[in-house]
C-alpha positions as CSV (number, residue, x, y, z in Angstrom):
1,X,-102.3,96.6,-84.9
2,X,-101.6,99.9,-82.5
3,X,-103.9,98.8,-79.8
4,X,-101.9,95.4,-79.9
5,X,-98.9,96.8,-79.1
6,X,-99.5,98.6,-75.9
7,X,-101.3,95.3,-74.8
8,X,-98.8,93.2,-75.0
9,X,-96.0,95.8,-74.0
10,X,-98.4,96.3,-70.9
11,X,-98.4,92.5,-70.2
12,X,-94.5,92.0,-70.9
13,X,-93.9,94.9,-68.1
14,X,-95.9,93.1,-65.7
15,X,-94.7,89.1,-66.2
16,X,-91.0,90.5,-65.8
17,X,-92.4,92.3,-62.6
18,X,-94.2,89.5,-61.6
19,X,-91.0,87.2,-61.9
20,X,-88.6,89.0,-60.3
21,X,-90.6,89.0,-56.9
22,X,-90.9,85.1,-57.0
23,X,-87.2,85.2,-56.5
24,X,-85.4,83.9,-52.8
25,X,-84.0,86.9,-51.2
26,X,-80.9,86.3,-48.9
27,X,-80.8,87.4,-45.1
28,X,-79.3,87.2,-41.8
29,X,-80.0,85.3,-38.5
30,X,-81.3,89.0,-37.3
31,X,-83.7,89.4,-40.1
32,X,-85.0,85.7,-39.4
33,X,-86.8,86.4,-36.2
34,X,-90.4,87.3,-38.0
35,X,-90.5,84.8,-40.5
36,X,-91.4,81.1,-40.6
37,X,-88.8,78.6,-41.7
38,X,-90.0,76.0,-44.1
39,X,-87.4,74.2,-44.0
40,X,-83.4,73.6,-44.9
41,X,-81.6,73.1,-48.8
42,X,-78.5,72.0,-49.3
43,X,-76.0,72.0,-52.0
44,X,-72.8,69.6,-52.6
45,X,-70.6,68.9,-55.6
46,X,-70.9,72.4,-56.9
47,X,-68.2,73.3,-59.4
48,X,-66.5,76.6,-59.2
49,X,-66.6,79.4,-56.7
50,X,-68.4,80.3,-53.7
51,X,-70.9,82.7,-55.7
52,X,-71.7,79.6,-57.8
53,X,-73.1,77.6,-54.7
54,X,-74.8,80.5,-53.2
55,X,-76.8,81.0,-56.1
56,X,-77.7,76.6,-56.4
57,X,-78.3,77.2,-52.6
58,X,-81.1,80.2,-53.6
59,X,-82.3,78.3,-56.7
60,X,-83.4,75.5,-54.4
61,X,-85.1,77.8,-51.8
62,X,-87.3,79.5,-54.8
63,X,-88.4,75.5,-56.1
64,X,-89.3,74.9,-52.4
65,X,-91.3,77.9,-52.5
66,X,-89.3,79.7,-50.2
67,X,-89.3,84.3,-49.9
68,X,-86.1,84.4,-48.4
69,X,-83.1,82.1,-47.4
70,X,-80.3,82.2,-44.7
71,X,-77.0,80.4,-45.3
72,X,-76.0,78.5,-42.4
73,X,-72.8,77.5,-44.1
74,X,-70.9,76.8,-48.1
75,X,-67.3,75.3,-47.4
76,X,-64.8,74.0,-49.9
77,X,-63.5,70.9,-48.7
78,X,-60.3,69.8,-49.4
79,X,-58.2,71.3,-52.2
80,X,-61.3,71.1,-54.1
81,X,-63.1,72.9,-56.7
82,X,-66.5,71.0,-55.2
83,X,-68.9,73.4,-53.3
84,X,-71.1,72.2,-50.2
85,X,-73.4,74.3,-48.8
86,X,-76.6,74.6,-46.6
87,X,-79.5,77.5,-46.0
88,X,-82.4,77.5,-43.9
89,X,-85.4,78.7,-46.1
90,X,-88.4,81.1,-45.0
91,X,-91.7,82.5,-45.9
């Protein structure tokens, strides 16, 4: 039982280490230039704030596989509580 322990301690530190780098990381236009665009996301009908579609807008960019994502643009239109938004997506 004490050699279990550190095993699967060992292997709980590295699958939360290993998870956090498959996450999208946001960036500018500047930080761009060296990476490959894979495409574009887009978000609409979002409900609540700005922070809310940001964060659909980099959940779609980690399912298309994507290291990093730049928003292009996340607009509220009308006087609604509905988010739109775009993001190009890299790797």
């Amino acid at each position: 039982m004490n050699i279990k322990f550190p095993v699967l301690f060992a292997a709980a530190v590295v699958a939360a280490t290993s998870f956090s780098t498959l996450a999208a990381t946001q960036i500018d236009q500047s930080q761009s230039q060296d990476l490959q665009e894979i495409g574009v996301v887009s978000v609409s009908g979002v409900r609540g704030s700005i922070d809310d579609a940001t964060h659909k807008l980099r959940q779609k960019a980690e399912e298309m596989g994507a290291s990093h994502y730049r928003i292009i643009g996340v607009d509220n239109p009308g006087d609604s509580s509905q988010w739109t938004g775009t993001a190009q997506i890299y790797r």
